[in-house]
Each structure stands twice: as structure tokens, then as C-alpha cells.
C-alpha positions in Angstrom: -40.3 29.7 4.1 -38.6 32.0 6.3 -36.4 30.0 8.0 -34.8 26.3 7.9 -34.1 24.4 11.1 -31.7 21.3 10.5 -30.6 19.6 13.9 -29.2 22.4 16.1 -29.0 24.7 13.1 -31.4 27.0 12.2 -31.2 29.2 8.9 -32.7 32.4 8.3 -33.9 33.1 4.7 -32.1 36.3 3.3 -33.6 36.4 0.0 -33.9 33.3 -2.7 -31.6 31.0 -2.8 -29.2 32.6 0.0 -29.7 31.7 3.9 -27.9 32.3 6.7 -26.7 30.9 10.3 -26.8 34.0 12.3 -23.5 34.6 14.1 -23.8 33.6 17.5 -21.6 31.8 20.3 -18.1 31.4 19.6 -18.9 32.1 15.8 -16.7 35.0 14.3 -19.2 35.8 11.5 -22.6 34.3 10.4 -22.4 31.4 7.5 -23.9 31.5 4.3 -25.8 28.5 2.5 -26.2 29.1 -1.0 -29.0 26.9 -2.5 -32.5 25.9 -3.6 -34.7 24.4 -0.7 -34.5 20.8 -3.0 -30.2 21.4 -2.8 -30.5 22.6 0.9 -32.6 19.5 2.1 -29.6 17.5 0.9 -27.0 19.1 1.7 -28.8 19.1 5.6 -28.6 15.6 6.0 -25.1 15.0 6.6 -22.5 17.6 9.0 -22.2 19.9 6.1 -24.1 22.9 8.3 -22.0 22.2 11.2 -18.5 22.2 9.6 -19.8 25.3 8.2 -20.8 27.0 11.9 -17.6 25.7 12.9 -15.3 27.3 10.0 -16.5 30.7 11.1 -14.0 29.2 14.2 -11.2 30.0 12.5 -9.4 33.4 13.1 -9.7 36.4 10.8 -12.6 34.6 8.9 -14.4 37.6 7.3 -18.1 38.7 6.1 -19.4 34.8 6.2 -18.2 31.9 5.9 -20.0 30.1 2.6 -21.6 26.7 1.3 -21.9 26.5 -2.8 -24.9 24.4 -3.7 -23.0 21.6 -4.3 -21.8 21.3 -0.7 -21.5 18.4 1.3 -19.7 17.2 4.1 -15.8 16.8 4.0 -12.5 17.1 6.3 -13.5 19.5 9.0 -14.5 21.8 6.5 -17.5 21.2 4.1 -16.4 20.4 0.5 -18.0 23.4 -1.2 -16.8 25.5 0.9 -15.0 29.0 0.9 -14.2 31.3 3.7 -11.9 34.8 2.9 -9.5 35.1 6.1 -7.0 38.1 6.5 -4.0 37.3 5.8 -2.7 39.4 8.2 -4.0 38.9 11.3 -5.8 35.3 10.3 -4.4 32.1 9.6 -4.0 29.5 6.9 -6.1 26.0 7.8 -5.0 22.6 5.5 -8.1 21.2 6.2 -9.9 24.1 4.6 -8.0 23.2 1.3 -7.8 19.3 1.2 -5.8 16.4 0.5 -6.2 16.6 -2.9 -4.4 20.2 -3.5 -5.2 21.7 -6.3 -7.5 18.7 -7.5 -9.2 20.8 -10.5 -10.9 20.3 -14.2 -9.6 21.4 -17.6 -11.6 21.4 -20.9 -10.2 20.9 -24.2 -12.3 21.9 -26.9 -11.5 20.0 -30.7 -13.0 20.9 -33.9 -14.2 17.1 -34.3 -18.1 16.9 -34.1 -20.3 13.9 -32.7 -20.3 12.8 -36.5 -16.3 12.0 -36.5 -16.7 10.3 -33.5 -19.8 8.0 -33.9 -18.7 4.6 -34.5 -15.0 5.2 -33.1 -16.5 5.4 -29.6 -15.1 2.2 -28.1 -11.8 1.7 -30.2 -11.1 5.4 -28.2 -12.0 4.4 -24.8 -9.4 1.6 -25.2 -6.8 3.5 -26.7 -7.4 6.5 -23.7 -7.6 3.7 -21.0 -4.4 2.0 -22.1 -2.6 5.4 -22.8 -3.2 7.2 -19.1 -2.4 5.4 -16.3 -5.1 5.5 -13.4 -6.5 4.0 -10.6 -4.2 3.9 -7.1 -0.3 3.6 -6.5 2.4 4.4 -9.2 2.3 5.3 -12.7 2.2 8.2 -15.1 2.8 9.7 -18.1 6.5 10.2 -16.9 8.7 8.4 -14.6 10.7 10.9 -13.2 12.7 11.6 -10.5 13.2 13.6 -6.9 15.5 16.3 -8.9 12.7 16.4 -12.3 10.4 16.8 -9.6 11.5 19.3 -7.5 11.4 21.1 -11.0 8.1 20.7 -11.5 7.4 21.5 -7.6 9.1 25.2 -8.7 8.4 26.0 -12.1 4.6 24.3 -13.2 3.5 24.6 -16.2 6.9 26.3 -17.5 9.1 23.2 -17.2 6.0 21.4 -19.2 6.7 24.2 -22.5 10.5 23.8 -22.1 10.1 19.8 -22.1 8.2 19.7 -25.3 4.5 19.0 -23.3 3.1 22.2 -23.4 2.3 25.3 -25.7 2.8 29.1 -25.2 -1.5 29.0 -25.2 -1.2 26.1 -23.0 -0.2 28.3 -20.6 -1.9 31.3 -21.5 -5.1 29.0 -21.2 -4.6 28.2 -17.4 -5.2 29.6 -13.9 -2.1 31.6 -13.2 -0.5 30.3 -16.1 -0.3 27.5 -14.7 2.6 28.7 -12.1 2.3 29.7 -8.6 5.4 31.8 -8.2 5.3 31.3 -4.3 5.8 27.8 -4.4 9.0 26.5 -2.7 9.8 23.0 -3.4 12.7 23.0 -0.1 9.0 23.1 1.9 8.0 20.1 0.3 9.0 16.8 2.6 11.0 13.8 0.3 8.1 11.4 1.1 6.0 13.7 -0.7 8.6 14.0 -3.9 8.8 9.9 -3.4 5.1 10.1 -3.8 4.9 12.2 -6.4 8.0 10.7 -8.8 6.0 8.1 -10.0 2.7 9.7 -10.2 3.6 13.0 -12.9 0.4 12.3 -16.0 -1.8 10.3 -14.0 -5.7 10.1 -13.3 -5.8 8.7 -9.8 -8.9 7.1 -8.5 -12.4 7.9 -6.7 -14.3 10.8 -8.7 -11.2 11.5 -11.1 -11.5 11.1 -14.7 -11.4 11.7 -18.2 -14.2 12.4 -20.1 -14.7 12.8 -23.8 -18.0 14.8 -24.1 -20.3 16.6 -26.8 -21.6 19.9 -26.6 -25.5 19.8 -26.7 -26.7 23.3 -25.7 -25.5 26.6 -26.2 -27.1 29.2 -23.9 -25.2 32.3 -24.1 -23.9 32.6 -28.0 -21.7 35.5 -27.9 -19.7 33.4 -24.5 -19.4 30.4 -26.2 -18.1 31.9 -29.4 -15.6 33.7 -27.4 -14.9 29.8 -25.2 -14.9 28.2 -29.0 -17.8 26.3 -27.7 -20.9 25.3 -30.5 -23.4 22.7 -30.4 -22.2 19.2 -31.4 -18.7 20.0 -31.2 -16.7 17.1 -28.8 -14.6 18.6 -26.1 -12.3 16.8 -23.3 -13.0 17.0 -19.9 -10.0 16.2 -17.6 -10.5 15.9 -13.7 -7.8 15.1 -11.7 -5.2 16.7 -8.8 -1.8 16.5 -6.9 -2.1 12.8 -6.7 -0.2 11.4 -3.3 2.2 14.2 -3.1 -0.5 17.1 -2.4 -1.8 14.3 0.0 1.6 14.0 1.8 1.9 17.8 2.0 -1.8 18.1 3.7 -0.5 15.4 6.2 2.3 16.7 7.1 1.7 19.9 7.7 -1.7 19.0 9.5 0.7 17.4 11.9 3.2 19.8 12.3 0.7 22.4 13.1 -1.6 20.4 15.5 2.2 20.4 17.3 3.5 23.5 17.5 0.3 25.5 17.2 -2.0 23.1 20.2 -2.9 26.7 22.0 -4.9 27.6 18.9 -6.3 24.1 17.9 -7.7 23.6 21.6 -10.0 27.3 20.6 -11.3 25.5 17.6 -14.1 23.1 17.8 -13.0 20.7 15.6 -9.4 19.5 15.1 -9.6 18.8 11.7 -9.7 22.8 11.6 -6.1 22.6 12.2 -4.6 26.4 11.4 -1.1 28.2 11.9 -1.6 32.0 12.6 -0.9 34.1 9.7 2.8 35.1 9.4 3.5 32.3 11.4 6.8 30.4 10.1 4.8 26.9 9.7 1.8 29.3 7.7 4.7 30.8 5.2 5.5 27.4 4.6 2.9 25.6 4.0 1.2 28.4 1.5 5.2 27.7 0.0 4.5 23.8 0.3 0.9 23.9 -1.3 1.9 26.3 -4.1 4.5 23.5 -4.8 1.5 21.0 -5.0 -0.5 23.4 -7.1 2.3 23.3 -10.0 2.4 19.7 -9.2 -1.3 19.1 -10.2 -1.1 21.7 -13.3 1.7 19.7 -14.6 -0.5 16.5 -13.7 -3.6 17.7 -16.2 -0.9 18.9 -19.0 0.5 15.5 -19.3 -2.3 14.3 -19.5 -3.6 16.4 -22.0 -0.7 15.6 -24.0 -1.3 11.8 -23.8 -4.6 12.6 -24.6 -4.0 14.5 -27.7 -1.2 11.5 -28.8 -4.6 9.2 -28.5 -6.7 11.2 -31.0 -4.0 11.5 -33.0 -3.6 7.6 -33.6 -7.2 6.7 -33.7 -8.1 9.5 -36.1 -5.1 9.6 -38.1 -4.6 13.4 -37.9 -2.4 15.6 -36.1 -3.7 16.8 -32.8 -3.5 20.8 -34.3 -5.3 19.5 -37.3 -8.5 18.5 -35.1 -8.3 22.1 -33.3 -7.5 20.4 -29.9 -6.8 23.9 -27.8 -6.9 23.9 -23.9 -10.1 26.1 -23.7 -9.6 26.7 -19.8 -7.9 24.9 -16.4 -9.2 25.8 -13.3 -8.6 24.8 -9.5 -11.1 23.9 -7.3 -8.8 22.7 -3.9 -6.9 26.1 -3.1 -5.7 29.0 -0.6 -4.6 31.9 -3.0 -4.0 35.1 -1.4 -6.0 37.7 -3.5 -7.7 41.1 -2.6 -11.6 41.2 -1.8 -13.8 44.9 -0.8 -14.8 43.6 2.6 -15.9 45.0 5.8 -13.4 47.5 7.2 -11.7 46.3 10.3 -13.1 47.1 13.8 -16.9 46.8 12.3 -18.9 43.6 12.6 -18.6 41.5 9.9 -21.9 40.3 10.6 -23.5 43.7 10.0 -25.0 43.6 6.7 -25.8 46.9 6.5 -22.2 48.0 7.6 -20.8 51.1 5.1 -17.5 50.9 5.7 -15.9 48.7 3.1 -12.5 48.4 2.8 -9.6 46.2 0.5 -8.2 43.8 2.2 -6.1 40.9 0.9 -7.3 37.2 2.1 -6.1 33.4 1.8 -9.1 32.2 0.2 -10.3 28.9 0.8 -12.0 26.8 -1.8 -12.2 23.5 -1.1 -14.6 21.7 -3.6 -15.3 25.4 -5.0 -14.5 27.1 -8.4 -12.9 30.5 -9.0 -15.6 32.8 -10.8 -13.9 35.9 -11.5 -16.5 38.2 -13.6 -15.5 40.2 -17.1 -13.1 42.6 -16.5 -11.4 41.6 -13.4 -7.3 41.6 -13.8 -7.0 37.8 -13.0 -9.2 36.7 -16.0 -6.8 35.8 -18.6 -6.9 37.8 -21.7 -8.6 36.0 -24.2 -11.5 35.8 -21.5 -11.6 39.4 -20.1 -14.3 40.6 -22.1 -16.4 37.9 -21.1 -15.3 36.5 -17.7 -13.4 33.6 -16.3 -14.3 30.2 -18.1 -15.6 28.0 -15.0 -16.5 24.1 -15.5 -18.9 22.4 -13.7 -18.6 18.4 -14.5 -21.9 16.8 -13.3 -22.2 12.5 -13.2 -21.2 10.1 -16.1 -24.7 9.8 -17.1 -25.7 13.0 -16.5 -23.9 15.7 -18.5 -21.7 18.7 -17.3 -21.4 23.0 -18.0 -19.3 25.3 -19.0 -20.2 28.3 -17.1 -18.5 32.2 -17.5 -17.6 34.1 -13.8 -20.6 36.1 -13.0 -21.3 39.1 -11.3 -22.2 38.8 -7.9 -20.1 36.4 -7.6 -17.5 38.6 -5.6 -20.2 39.8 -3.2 -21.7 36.6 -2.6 -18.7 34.3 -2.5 -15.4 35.7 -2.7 -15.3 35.3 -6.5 -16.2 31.5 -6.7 -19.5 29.5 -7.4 -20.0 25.0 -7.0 -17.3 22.9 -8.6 -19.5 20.3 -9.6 -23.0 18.0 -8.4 -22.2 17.3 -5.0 -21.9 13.6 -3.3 -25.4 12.8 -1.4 -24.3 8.6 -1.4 -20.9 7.8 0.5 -18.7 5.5 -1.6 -19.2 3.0 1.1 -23.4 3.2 0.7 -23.1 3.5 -3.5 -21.0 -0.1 -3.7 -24.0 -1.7 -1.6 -26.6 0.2 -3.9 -25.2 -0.3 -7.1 -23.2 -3.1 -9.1 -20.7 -1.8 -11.6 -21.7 -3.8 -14.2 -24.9 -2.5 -14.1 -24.3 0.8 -13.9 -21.7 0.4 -17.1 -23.9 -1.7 -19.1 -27.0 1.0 -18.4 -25.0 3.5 -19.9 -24.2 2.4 -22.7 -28.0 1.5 -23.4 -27.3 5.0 -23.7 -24.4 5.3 -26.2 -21.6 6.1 -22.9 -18.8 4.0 -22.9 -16.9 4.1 -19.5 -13.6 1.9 -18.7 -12.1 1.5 -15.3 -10.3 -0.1 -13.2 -13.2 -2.2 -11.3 -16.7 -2.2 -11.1 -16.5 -1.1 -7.6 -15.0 1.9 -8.7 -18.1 2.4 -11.6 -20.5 1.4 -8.6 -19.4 4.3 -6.9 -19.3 6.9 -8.8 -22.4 5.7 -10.6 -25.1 9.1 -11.5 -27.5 8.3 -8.6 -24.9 9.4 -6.1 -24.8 13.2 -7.0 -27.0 15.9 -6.8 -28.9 17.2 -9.9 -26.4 19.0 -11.5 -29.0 20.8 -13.4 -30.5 22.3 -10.7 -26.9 23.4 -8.9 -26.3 25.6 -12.0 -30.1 26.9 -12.3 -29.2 28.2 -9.1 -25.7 29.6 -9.7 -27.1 31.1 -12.3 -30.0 33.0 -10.8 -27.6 34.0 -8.0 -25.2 35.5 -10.9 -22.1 33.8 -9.4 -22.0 31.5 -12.6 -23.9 32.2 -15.8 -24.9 28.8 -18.3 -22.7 29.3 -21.4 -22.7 25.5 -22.5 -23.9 22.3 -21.6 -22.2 18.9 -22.1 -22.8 14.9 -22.7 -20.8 12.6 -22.7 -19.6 10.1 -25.1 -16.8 7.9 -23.1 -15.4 8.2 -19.9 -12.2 6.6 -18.3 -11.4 6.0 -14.3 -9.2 4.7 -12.1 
């Protein structure tokens, strides 16, 4: 097959697994599908492959706008999703972030095996359950206030060490270190602190979790050694974001821009493309606002984390160093990050793939349901990691496993440095709660030794494993691209939502 026509979109076949809408109309650039035929069929049936045309819209997009092969329709822009766009002469789009800033996984690996955990299964699900607050509305970990966080907005991950919830490898074990220096809590509006005040440790609802998994495959020894990954080990697997505060800062800047920048919104085809020009006062400001959020939601998974360790602790009657439970890596996969990519040099087509010129230029990339996937050796990877490449985690269904994955290669040339962040919806909530009863779902999975808690069976129903995409087959394919080799593959063992 040569080419793939979907509706009014027609892809042309580059070479396996990569295809392309040829730029054309008002686009800026072609678009870029990365996927297997089986992933592309569903990722064709909803408005992924137009929000994807359309993102190519947005000024100072450069070489392609790109769909992981998890993609799937979203806000205006497709969750999956990534797009480089100067940040000189471009512009800075909410809606190509999300709500849910900074919504992103961390592992923690133990030295526990499936052996110290068989039988203690449901007494932990409990304990977790009871322990981290999720589901909608309030609750967290700690109940705070404005001034605690508007601390948290400007310092992340450092006001967790100083307040006795984090470690110096904490830190060292996170994007960033788990601070976005940029961030400027002034930028963030009280409702969103009001939103947030309540909210600091907390799971949330719809796809967020916690998940306490085993490791069942090892594929790349000498990765997984340097992850502290081997087979039967249990890990932790922690999904969750900004809660309502990143949700407040999306909406109000969404609105502030559809005001004072309407001349640009009318050029784009959608209006949930909302952008402020680059150097714009309402662009410095929101990048300022969301890097807020981004601390926000680090601080989010590290207390957590804490409350998780404070679990394992009183069910197995050890100390949480004891069991070896290290943050193994903590990634975001909602995110604009400035960062320098070898694109095409100005004044040539960005379409041209044969183009020579290549130039450095530094871009807000946009991931928005898409993983960082910096390779071995690049300056960003945290230490520990550099010889290897950027730890990247993939969670898959509750029934159907997850992967730890390493930053591969062509990662940087294919997708600015990123690769999928996890299966991929093909059910809407709406459709899964009329296919599936909770109770069913729950009690099927523990035919198979899961235990899962949560809030309702609604919520079970629709985040139940027939909803995703194969997760197997998203990373086959990120791994024959070499955007994201296999290191480890993951079960799980219980699993908590809101």
C-alpha cells in the first residue's frame, strides 16, 4: 500500500510505519502519521487526521506536524500529538498542551518480587485505596493553602525535599528535576490556587491511576540493569497530572487569548487551536503559568509516591528503603518546553525532504498525549541515564500490561525527541459505560489475579482493556521506528482509580 485515503485525507506512504499528508492549502508543512496500517485504521476513524492537517495551521509549525501511534482525537489537537514551532517568530497554542498540564507517569521500582506479594494482594489495594485520595473534587495528601501553594507553583519538586517528601534522588530521578525554573506563580489566577489547595497528593479520575505491577520480560539486559529493572521484580506505576488547577490555567488562558488575539484565531481553522504569537505578553505568560502547573503536577506524583511508600511500609512491616523503593524515572507527557531541535533552516520549505540546509533552532514543543524520548547521550537525559538514554513509560490497559521503554535514536528526526505515551482511546467514555459493566470488568480481572478498587463501576466500565488500542503493537512499532526501544515489560497485580 502506497497510500491511505481516510475521508478527505489522503496519506502517502514514506516508508514503513511513517506516512504523510502532503502539505497543501492553507497547511504550513505536511503531517506525519506514525503507525502500523492495524494502529492507522483506528486512529482514522475518529478526527484525529484532521486535527492533525489543521495543527500544521498554527504559525512557525516546523518540518511536520506529527501523530504517535497511539493517537486519537482530543481538544483541537489530536492527543498524541507533537508539533516543534519557533519560538521566535511562532506561537504558543493551550490547546496543543491540554487541560491536564503536565498529566504524566512515574515508575518506582522495589526490590520486593511477585513472591512477597502473593497473598497480600487485596489487604494492599485497601490500604492504597484508603491512603490516596481520588476520584473528582477535593482531597489530597495535603491540605494546604493559597501561600503553600504558590510555593509549590514556584519551586516543584524542591519545596517537596525541604518538607520532608522527597529525596536528593527524588529529584535527580525526574524530568527537569522536577522544577521548571520559568514558572511564575503571579501568572497563575486564585481560582486556579483555590483549585489546586485542596487537590496537592491526589489521583483524580478518568484514566488516572495507581498501579502496582510485576516485571515479566526483560528485552534489553544491559538497559534494564542500568533502569534496576529484572524479571519478577514489582514496580509502581503512578499516572496522574495538575489536577483542576492545570485545568483552570488551560481555561483561562484559552479565554484570554481567543480575546485579545481574535485576528489570529479567525486564520485558524479550528478555534480550539487558540494561540498567542510568540513574544507576545499573553505567550510569556502563559509558558510562566503552565510551568507553574508543571511543578504543580511533579509535586502531585511525589506525594503520592510518598503515601505510597507509607502503604508498603505498614502492610509489609519494613521500611520503605528496606524494600529498595527508588523513583526509577518521572516523565511528562502534557507539555510545551522550549528546547533546541536541527531543523530546516529558515526561508527553505519545510516540506522539502530533501532540503540540505539544516539549521538549530530552539522550539515550544508540543506534546500532548506524547512522551519525551531523548536518546543516550543527549544533555537533558539525567545522569544516571546518559549512557543508555531517557527512561520512557508506556502504561497500556489494566488488564493488559505496560513498558518501560529507553529514548531511541531516530527519535529526534522523526518526532522532535518523543515517541506514544501510552495505548490510545478507540471507545469514548460515553460508548465503554453502554458496552461494559464495572462489575464485570472487575470481577474478569481478577479471574486473572488483578485486583482493581475505585470509586464506581462506571468509572471500571470505562477504563475497562477493550477501550485501548493494543499496546503491544504501539511499541512494536516505536520500536522498529527507533524512537522507543523495549527495555521491560509489565503486569499488573492491583490497580486503584478515582
Amino acid at each position: 500500500m502506497t497510500t491511505y485515503t481516510a475521508g478527505d485525507v489522503t496519506l502517502e506512504r514514506i516508508r514503513e510505519y511513517v506516512w504523510e499528508i502532503p502539505r497543501e492549502g492553507e497547511m504550513g508543512t505536511p503531517a506525519r502519521v506514525l503507525a502500523s496500517e492495524e494502529l492507522l485504521d483506528q486512529i482514522a476513524e475518529d478526527k484525529t487526521l484532521q486535527q492533525l492537517r489543521n495543527a500544521t495551521q498554527l504559525p512557525g509549525v516546523t518540518k511536520y506536524a506529527v501523530c504517535m501511534p497511539d493517537g486519537h482525537q482530543g481538544y483541537g489537537f489530536p492527543v498524541g500529538g507533537v508539533a516543534g514551532i519557533d519560538a521566535e517568530n511562532g506561537c504558543i497554542s493551550p490547546g496543543a498542551v491540554g487541560y491536564d498540564i503536565n498529566c504524566g507517569v512515574r515508575m518506582m521500582r522495589t526490590d520486593l518480587t511477585m513472591d512477597d506479594v502473593r497473598g497480600h494482594e487485596e489487604e494492599l489495594v485497601d490500604a492504597l485505596f484508603d491512603a490516596i485520595p481520588s476520584g473528582l473534587g477535593g482531597g489530597g495528601v495535603v491540605e494546604t493553602d493559597v501561600d503553600t501553594v504558590e510555593e509549590v507553583l514556584d519551586r516543584g519538586m524542591s519545596w517537596a525535599l525541604e518538607n520532608g517528601y522527597a529525596t536528593d534522588a527524588d529529584l535527580a530521578h525526574c524530568e527537569d528535576e522536577g522544577v521548571r525554573e520559568e514558572s511564575d506563580p503571579a501568572a497563575v489566577s486564585e481560582k486556579a490556587k483555590n483549585r489546586g489547595k485542596g487537590q496537592l497528593g491526589s489521583l483524580g479520575s478518568g484514566n488516572h491511576f495507581l498501579e502496582v505491577q510485576r516485571v515479566t520480560d526483560v528485552f534489553r539486559e544491559e538497559v534494564a540493569d542500568a533502569y534496576g529493572l529484572s524479571e519478577g521484580q514489582i514496580v509502581v506505576l503512578i499516572h496522574c497530572g495538575s489536577r483542576g488547577l492545570g485545568h483552570q490555567v488551560c481555561t483561562d488562558y484559552l479565554r484570554k487569548i481567543e480575546k485579545e488575539h481574535a485576528d489570529l484565531l479567525s486564520k485558524l481553522p479550528d478555534r480550539e487551536l487558540a494561540a498567542a504569537p510568540a513574544g507576545s505578553r499573553l505567550a510569556e505568560e502563559y509558558y510562566a503559568a503552565m510551568g507553574a502547573a508543571i511543578n504543580f503536577a511533579w509535586v502531585n506524583r511525589q506525594l503520592v509516591m510518598h503515601r505510597t511508600r507509607e502503604v508498603f511500609e505498614e502492610v509489609f512491616d519494613r521500611s520503605w528503603r528496606a524494600m529498595g523503593m527508588e523513583l526509577l524515572y518521572d516523565v511528562a507527557h502534557n507539555i510545551a518546553k522550549k528546547e533546541v531541535h536541527t531543523v530546516g533552516a529558515k526561508g527553505r520549505s519545510e516540506g522539502d525532504r530533501d532540503a540540505v540546509d539544516r539549521e538549530e533552532r530552539e522550539l515550544f514543543v508540543h506534546r500532548k498525549g506524547a512522551t519525551r524520548a531523548f536518546p543516550a547521550g543527549h544533555p537533558e537525559v539525567p545522569g544516571a541515564y546518559l549512557d543508555v538514554g531517557q527512561p520512557v513509560i508506556i502504561p497500556g490497559s489494566m488488564g493488559t500490561g505496560s513498558y518501560v521503554l529507553r529514548g531511541g535514536e531516530a527519535s529526534m528526526e522523526l518526532g522532535f525527541g518523543s515517541t506514544a505515551h501510552g495505548a490510545g482511546r478507540v471507545m469514548s467514555r460515553t460508548q465503554a459505560k453502554r458496552d461494559y459493566r464495572g462489575e464485570d470488568v472487575k470481577d474478569e480481572l481478577e479471574r486473572e489475579r488483578i485486583f482493581v478498587k475505585a470509586r464506581s463501576g462506571a468509572t471500571v466500565a470505562e477504563e475497562a482493556p477493550g477501550v485501548y488500542k493494543d499496546v503491544d503493537e504501539v511499541v512494536r512499532v516505536s520500536d522498529a521506528l527507533g524512537i522507543g526501544d523495549t527495555v521491560a515489560r509489565t503486569f499488573p497485580v492491583c490497580n486503584i482509580k478515582g
